[in-house]
ZAFI-201713 format. One line per 5 residues: number of its first residue (from 1); their letters; for each residue z, y, x of C-alpha. Coordinates in steps of 0.25 Angstrom, whole numbers, plus 5000, padded with zeros to 4 digits. Example, Ala and Ser with C-alpha at 12.3 -4.5 7.8 and 13.67 -1.06 7.14 Angstrom:
1	as	5031:4982:5049 | 5029:4996:5055
This chain:
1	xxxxx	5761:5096:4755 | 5761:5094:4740 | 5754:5084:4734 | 5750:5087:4718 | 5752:5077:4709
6	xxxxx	5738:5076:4704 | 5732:5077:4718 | 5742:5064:4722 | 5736:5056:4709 | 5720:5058:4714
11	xxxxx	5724:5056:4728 | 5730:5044:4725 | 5720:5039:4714 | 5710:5042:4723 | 5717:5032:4734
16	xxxxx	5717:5022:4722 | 5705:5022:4719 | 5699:5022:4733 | 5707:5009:4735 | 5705:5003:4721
21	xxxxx	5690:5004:4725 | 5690:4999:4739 | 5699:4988:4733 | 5687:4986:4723 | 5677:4985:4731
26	xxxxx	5686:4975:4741 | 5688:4964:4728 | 5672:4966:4726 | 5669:4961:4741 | 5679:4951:4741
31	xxxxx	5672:4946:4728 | 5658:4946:4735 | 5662:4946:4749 | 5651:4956:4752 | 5653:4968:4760
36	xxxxx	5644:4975:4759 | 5637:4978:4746 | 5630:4994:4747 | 5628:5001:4759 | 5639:5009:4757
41	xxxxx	5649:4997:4758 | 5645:4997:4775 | 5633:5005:4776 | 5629:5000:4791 | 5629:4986:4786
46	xxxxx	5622:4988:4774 | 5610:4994:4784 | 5612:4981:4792 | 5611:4971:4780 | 5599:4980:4775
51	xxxxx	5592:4975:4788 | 5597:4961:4788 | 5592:4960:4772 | 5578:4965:4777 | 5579:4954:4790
56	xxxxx	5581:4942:4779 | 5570:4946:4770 | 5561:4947:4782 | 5568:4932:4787 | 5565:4926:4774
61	xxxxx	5550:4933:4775 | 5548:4928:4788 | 5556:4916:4781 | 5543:4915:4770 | 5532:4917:4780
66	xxxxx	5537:4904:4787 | 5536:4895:4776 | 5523:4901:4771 | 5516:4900:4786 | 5521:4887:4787
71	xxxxx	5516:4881:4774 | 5504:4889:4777 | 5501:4882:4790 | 5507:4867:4787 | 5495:4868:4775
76	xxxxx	5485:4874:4787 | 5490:4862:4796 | 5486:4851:4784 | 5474:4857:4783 | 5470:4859:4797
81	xxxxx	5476:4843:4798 | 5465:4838:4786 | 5455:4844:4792 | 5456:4839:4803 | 5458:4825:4798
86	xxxxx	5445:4826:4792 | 5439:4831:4805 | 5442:4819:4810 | 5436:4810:4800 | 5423:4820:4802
91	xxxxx	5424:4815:4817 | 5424:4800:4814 | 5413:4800:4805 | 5405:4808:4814 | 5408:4796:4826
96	xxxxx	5405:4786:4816 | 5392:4794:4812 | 5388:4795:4826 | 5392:4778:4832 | 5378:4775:4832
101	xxxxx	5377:4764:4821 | 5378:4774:4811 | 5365:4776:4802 | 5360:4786:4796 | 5366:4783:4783
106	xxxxx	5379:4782:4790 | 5377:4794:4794 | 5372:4800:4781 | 5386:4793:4775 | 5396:4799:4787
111	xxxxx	5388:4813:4784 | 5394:4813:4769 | 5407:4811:4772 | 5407:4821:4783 | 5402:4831:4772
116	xxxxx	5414:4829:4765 | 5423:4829:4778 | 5417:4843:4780 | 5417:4848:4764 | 5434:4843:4766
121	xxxxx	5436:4851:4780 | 5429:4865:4772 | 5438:4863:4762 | 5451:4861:4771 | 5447:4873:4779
126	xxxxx	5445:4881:4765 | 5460:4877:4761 | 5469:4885:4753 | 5485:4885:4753 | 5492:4887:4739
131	xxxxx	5489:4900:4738 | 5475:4898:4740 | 5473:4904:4751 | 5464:4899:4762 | 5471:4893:4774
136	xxxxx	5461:4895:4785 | 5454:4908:4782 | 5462:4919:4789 | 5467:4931:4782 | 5454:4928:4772
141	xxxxx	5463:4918:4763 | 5454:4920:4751 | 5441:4916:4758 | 5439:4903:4760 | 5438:4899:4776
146	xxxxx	5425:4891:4778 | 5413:4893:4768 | 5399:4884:4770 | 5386:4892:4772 | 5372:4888:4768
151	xxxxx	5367:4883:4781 | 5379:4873:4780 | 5388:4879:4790 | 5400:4884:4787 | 5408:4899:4790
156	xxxxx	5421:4903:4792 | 5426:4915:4782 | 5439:4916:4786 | 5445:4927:4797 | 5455:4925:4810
161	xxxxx	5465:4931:4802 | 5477:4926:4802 | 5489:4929:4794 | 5504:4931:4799 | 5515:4931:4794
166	xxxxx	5530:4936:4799 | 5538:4925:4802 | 5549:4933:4810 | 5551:4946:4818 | 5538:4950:4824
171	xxxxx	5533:4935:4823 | 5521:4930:4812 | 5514:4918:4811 | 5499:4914:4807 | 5500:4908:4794
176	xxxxx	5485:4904:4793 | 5476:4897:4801 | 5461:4903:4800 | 5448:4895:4799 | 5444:4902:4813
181	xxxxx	5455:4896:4820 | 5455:4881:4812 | 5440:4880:4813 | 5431:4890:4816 | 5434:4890:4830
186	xxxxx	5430:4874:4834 | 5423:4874:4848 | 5410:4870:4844 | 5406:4860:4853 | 5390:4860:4851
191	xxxxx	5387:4875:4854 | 5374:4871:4862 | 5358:4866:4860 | 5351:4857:4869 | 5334:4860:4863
196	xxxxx	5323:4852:4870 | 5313:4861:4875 | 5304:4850:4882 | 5295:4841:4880 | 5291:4851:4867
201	xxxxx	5292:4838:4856 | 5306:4831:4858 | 5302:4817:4861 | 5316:4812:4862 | 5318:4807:4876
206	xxxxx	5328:4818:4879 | 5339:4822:4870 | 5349:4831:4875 | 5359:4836:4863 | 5365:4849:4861
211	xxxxx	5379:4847:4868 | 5392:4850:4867 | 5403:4859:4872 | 5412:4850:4878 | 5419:4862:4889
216	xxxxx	5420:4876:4882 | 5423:4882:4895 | 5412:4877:4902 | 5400:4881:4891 | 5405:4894:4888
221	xxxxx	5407:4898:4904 | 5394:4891:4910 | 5384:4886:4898 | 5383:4897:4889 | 5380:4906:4900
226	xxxxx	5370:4898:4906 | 5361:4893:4894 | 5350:4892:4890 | 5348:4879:4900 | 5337:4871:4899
231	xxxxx	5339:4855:4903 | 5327:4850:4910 | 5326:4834:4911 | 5321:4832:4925 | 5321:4817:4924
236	xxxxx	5325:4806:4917 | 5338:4807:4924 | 5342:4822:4926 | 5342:4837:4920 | 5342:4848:4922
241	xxxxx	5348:4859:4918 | 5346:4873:4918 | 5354:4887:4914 | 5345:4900:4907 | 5342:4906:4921
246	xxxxx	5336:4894:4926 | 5348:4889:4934 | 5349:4875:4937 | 5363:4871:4934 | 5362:4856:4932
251	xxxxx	5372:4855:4942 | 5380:4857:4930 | 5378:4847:4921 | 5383:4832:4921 | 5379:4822:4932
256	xxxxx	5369:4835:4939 | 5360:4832:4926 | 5357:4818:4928 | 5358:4808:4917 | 5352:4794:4913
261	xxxxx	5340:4791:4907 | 5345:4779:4899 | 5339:4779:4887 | 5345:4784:4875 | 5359:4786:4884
266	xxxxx	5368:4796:4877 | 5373:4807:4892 | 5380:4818:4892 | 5375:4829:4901 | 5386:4840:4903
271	xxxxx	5382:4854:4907 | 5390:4866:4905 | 5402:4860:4896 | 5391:4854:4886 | 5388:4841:4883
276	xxxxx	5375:4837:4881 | 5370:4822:4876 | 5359:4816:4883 | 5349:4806:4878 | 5339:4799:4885
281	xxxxx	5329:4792:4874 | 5318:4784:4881 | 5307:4777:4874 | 5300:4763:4879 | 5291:4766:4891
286	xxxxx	5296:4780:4895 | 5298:4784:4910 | 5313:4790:4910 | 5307:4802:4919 | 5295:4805:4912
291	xxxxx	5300:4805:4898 | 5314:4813:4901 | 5310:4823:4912 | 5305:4837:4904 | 5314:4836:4894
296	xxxxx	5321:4851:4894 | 5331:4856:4884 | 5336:4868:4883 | 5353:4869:4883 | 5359:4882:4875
301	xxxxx	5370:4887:4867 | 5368:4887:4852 | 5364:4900:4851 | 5372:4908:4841 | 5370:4906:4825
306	xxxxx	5372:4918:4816 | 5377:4919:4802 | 5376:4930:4792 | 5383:4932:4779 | 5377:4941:4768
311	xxxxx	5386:4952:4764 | 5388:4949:4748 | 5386:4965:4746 | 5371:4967:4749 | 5364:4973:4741
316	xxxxx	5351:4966:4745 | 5349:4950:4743 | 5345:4949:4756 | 5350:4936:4765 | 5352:4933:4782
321	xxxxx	5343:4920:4780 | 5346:4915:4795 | 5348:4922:4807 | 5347:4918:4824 | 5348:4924:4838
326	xxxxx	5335:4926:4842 | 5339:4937:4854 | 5351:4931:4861 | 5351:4942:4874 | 5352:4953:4860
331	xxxxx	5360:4944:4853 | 5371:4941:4863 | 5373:4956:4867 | 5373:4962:4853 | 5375:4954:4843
336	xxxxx	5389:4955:4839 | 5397:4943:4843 | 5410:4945:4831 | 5399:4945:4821 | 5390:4957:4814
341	xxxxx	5386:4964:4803 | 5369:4965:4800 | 5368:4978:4790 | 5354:4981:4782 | 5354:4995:4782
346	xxxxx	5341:4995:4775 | 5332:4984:4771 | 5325:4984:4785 | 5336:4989:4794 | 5350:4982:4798
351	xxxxx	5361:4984:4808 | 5369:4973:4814 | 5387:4977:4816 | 5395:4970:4824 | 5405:4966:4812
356	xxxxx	5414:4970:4807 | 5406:4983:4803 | 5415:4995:4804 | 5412:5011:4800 | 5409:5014:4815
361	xxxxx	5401:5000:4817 | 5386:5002:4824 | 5378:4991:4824 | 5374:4983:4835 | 5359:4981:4831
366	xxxxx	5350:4986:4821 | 5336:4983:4816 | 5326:4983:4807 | 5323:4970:4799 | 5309:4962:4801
371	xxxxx	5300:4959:4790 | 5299:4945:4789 | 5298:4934:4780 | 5308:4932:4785 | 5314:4947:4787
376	xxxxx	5322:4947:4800 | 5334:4955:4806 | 5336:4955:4821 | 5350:4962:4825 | 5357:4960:4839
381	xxxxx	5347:4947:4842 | 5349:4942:4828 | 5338:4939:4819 | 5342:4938:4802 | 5331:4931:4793
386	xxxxx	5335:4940:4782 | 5329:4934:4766 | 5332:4937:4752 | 5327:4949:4751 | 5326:4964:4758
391	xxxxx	5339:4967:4766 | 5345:4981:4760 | 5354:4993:4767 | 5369:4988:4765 | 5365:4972:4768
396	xxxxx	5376:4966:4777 | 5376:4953:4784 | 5389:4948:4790 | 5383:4940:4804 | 5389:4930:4813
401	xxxxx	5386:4924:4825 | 5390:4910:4828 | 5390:4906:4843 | 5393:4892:4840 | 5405:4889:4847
406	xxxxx	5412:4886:4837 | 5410:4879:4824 | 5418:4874:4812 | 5418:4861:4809 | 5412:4862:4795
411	xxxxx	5398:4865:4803 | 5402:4853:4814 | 5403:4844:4802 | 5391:4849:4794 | 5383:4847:4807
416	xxxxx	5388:4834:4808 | 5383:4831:4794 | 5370:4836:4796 | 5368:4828:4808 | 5376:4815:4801
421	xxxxx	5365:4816:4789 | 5350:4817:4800 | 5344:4804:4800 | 5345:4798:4815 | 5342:4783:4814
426	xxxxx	5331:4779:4821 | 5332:4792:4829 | 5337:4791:4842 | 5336:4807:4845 | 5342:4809:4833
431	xxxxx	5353:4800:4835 | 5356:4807:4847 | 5355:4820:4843 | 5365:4815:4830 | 5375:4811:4839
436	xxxxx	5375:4822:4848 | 5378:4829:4835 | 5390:4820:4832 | 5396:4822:4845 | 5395:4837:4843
441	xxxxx	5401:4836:4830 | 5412:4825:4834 | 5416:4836:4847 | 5415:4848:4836 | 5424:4841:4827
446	xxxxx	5434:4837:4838 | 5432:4854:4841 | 5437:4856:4827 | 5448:4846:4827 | 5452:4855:4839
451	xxxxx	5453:4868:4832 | 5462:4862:4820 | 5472:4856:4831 | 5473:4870:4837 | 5474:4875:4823
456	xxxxx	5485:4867:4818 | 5492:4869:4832 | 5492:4883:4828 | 5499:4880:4814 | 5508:4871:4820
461	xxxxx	5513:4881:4832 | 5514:4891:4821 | 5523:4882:4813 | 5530:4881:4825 | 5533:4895:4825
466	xxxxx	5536:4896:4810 | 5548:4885:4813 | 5552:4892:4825 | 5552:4905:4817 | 5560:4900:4805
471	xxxxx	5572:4895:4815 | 5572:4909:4819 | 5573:4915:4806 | 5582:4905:4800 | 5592:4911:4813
476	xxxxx	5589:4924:4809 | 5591:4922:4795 | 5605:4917:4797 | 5609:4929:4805 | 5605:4937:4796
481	xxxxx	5612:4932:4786 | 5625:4932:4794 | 5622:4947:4798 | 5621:4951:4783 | 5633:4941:4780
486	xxxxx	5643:4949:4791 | 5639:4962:4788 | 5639:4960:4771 | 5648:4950:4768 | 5663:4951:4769
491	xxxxx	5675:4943:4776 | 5683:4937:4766 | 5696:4939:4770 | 5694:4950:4775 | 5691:4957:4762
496	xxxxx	5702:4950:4753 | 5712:4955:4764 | 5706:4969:4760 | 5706:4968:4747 | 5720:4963:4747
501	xxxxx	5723:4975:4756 | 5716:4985:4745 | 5723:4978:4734 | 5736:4980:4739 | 5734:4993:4744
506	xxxxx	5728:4997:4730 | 5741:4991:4724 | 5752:4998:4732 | 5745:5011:4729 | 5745:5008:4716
511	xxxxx	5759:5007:4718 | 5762:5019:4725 | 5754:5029:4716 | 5763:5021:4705 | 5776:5024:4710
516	xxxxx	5773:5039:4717 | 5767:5044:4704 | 5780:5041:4698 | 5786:5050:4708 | 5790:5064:4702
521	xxxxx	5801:5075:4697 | 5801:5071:4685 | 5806:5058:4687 | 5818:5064:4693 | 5822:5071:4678
């Protein structure tokens, strides 16, 4: 086989350059000691570093999320901590308020300051963070959490929302704590009502106070079922108490009912997981039995309290001046217990939704409104005072019941306030009736101190995880960046062995092309 001259110059300079190239590319990775630089330098490992690039940007996500969520929480934890320092302030005034020597003045003096102590907690609960944000109002960060109304109470606008953020593979975390969890959910300690229903005028012999839960389990399995009781005062020495079918169930409460009839003695007659405070007020010359037996109460639950917001897009002026439960069997089965919607679908008609209103909604009760003054809407065994004007189509109402197991502690210290500012000196009764008040308030605010542990607990076992989590990605970081370093960096001997090996073969066919191209016949002439 012949070989032309011409084809034996491209063959060759081809070869060259094919060499000269890879020899090139050789010197540049031993520069950077980077193997691969395009896919097409190992195109299996470029896919594999693709993936790895996208796992670090997602570590150094996850990465940020951490250090967010855990700022985020470490300023929820200080607050939560304040707030409950001032809690504890509250309590201390409300035990010297309620020592016995205080006077009215005194009280009048603890009152203010318990003002301010309530003014501080809203302002705490309405914090924001640097980027002012609300810390405690779920998903709602632009609303601030807690807002007073003009009875004096004091709602939650929040939601339960709360927001999560990645912190690894198929893991999130809550980075906020809502106002429902923190406070809106304290166990609210006074939920029931002790009203004197004989003799007709009080005469103050017998005062028996509203009570307070003490055992959860015990009121809502047994009492709550079993009211309205009535407590009848058979003697001077015992009760007795009755359920709402006419049961005797006395059995149940402390000592089988019995109790002393020293005067002014401060007992505590248990019955059903409530505590109820007993005084025995004698005056000079009265026979014990004559002047305490007939005495009756009636013991219930505080029956619901409803709430209604005016939708700020009526087209009539038209207000909800006050609203009550006046049928409990209607209300109890209808009345729609998440909360409802009353619509006017005319000046004189209204339906009541079960909120949230939705396209295929029906409404749970209708009616027609009743001329008053004042005019009156009764929806589901709810009656609404209605002023300001006529109702027209398209007026919404936003309702809420309130069963009163629960209660904030803005509306335990404003109760406390009120009853810290009523006049007792002089006025046994009432002394006794304000300190019943304090101790429900004191066992409300030891409720609330409750839910802000279990709250904080909560941050601090998510700060647990967010450490455990970081460990993790720290690992996975470093393997990563391992991975990626043994798939796109180079061995350095290795390559300045190769590129010696190039060089040299570069330079000895150099050579050879040299010395064959001077190969021909007409050297030989």
């Amino acid at each position: 086989m012949r070989i032309s001259t011409a084809q034996y110059y491209e063959t060759t300079a081809a070869n060259y350059q094919r060499n000269f190239n890879k020899a090139i590319a050789t010197s540049a990775e031993a520069s950077s000691l980077t193997r691969v630089n395009t896919a097409a330098d190992d195109p299996l490992g470029a896919g594999r570093l693709l993936q790895l690039g996208q796992q670090s940007a997602m570590l150094d996500q996850y990465n940020s999320n951490i250090s967010s969520t855990k700022s985020s929480l470490s300023l929820q934890e200080t607050t939560l901590d304040s707030i409950g320092t001032a809690l504890q302030r509250a309590k201390e005034i409300a035990l010297s308020a309620n020592n016995g020597i205080a006077t009215d003045d005194d009280r009048k003096a603890y009152a203010a300051e318990l003002g301010q102590i309530q003014q501080q907690v809203l302002g705490l609960m309405n914090s924001k963070d640097s980027s002012g944000s609300y810390l405690f109002s779920g998903s709602k960060t632009d609303t601030p959490p807690y807002s007073q109304n003009s009875d004096g109470t004091y709602t939650y606008n929040g939601d339960q929302t709360s927001i999560n953020l990645g912190i690894g593979d198929g893991l999130t975390v809550a980075s906020n704590t809502t106002g429902w969890d923190a406070f809106q959910q304290t166990i609210n300690t006074s939920r029931t009502k002790a009203t004197m229903t004989a003799p007709a005028v009080d005469d103050g012999r017998v005062v028996l106070s509203n009570g307070q839960v003490t055992n959860s389990a015990t009121y809502d399995s047994k009492f709550a079922a079993g009211q309205p009781y009535t407590v009848t005062f058979l003697s001077s020495t015992q009760l007795k108490i009755t359920d709402g079918l006419g049961n005797d169930v006395t059995i149940e409460a402390s000592q089988n009912g019995a109790f002393s009839n020293s005067n002014g003695a401060n007992q505590v007659v248990n019955f059903r997981g409530v505590d109820l405070n007993l005084n025995i007020n004698l005056k000079s010359g009265d026979v014990p039995d004559t002047v305490i037996a007939g005495h009756t109460f009636q013991l219930t639950a505080n029956p619901d309290s409803i709430g209604a917001v005016r939708s700020a897009g009526n087209p009539s002026t038209a207000v909800i001046t006050g609203s009550s439960v006046t049928n409990p069997a209607a209300y109890n089965a209808a009345f729609p217990s998440g909360g409802a919607v009353l619509k006017f679908t005319s000046a004189t008609a209204f339906d009541l939704y079960a909120a949230p209103v939705t396209a295929d909604s029906r409404p749970v009760s209708s009616g027609a409104v009743v001329a008053g003054p004042p005019a009156t809407a009764t929806a589901a065994g709810v009656t609404f005072s209605l002023g300001g004007g006529a109702p027209a189509a398209g007026d919404q109402f936003a309702i809420q019941p309130n069963d009163h197991q629960t209660q904030n502690v803005l509306d335990t210290l404003g109760k406390m306030i009120t009853a810290m500012n009523s006049p007792v000196d002089g006025n046994t009764v009432a002394k006794q009736q304000f300190q019943a008040a304090m101790d429900s308030g004191i066992a409300n605010l030891a409720s609330a101190s409750d839910q802000l542990g279990s709250a904080v607990t909560s941050i601090g076992a998510r700060g647990q995880t967010l450490d455990d989590q970081t460990t993790t990605n720290q690992s996975l970081s470093l393997a990563n960046t391992a991975t990626q370093g043994s798939i796109r960096d180079s061995d350095p001997a290795e390559v300045m062995t190769r590129l010696t090996l190039q060089q040299t073969m570069l330079q000895a066919a150099q050579l050879a092309f040299s010395k064959i191209t001077s190969l021909g016949l007409f050297n030989k002439i």
